[in-house]
N, C-alpha and C positions, 0 to 999 in steps of 0.2 A: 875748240878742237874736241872732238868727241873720246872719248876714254875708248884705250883696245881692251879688247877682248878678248881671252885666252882661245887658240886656235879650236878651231871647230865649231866655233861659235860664230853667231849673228846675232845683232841688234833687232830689236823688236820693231823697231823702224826702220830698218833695211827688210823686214818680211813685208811689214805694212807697205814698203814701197814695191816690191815684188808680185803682190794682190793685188795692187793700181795696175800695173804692167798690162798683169793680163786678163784682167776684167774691164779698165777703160781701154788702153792702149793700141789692143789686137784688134780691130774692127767685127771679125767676123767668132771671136769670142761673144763679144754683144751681141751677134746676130741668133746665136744659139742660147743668149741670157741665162751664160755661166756664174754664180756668184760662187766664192770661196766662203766654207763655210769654217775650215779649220787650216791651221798653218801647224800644229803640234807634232813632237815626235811621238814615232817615227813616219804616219800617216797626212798627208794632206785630204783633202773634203773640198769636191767639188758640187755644187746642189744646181739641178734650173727643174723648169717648170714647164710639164707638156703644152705645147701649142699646135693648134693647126697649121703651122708651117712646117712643124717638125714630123708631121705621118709622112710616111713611107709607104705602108699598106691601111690605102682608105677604107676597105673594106671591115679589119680589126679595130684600125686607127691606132696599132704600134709605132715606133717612131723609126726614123728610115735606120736601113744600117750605116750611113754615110754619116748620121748625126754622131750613132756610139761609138764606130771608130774615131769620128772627131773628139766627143769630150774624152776618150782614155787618151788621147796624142794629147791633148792641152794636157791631162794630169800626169800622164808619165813627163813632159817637157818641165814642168812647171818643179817636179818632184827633183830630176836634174837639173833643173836650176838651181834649187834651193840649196843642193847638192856641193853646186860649185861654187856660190854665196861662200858655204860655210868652209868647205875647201881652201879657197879662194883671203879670207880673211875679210872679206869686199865689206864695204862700211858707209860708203857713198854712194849715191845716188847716179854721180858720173860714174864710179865705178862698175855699178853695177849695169849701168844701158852698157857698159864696153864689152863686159862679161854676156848680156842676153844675145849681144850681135855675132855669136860666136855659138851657140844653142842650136841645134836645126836636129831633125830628126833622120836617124840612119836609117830603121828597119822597124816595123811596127807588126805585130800578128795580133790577131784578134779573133778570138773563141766564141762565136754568138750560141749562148746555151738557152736562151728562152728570150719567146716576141718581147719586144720592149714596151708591157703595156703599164701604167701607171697615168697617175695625175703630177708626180716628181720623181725626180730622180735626184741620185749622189754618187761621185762617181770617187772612190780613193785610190790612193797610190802611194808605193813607196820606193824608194833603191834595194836594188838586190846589189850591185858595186859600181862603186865610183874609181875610175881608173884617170890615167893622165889626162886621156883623150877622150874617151865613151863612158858615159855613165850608164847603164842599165837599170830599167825601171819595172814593174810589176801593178798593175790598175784591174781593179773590178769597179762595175758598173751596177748599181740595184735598186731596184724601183722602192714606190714607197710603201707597198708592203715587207719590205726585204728580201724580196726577191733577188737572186743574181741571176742577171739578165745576162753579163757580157763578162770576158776576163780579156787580158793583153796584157802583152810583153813590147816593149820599147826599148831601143838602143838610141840613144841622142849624144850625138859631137857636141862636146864641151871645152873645148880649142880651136 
């Protein structure tokens, strides 16, 4: 039996299991070739790697805006999860698929401030508050000059 953990807290193998989730798990995570780069407070780090599936405008060869919205939804969901991990006391692995199947996104906006051009990106995110039901979340998106390319605001069902 694994030792508890004072409230608010999570095992470092309950994150590591949370980075499996939704880098192998999600199908269309992999299709965008998300990897997690950081799991730390108060920020999570999502990183991938420009491809030509991902232009949007062939002409620049930016990457579409359907992709940035997608990685700030994975990182704002990802940040409410971890959210409700630690919320949650969750420490299991059953525990935690019970808690992800409860995850789903309310309201997403997204601010495109500049073309998305790079050779990678990293996209992070944090909680702005975790309530009973909604967590709210907060994601910038920025190329690999440090550019910030994109901003969003995220509300995700966590019940």
């Amino acid at each position: 039996m694994a030792p508890q953990l004072p409230a608010g807290e999570i095992s470092p193998q309950t994150l590591l299991d949370a980075a499996r989730v939704f880098e192998e798990r999600i199908p269309f995570n992999r299709v965008l070739g998300l990897r997690i780069e950081s799991l730390g407070e108060p920020d999570v780090i999502v990183r991938f790697e420009m491809r030509d599936e991902l232009v949007g405008n062939f002409t620049r060869g930016s990457l579409h805006g359907g992709v940035i919205s997608s990685v700030l939804d994975v990182v704002g969901g990802l940040v409410a999860f971890i959210s409700l991990l630690k919320r949650e006391g969750v420490q299991s692995l059953e525990d935690e698929a019970d808690k992800f199947s409860q995850l789903g996104t309310i309201d997403l906006r997204v601010d495109y401030l500049r073309p998305g051009l790079g050779k990678a990106f990293s996209a992070k995110g944090f909680v702005l508050r975790t309530g009973r039901k909604v967590a709210v979340t907060r994601m910038e998106l920025h190329n690999d000059a440090d550019s910030l390319i994109a901003v969003g605001t995220g509300a995700y069902s966590i019940s």
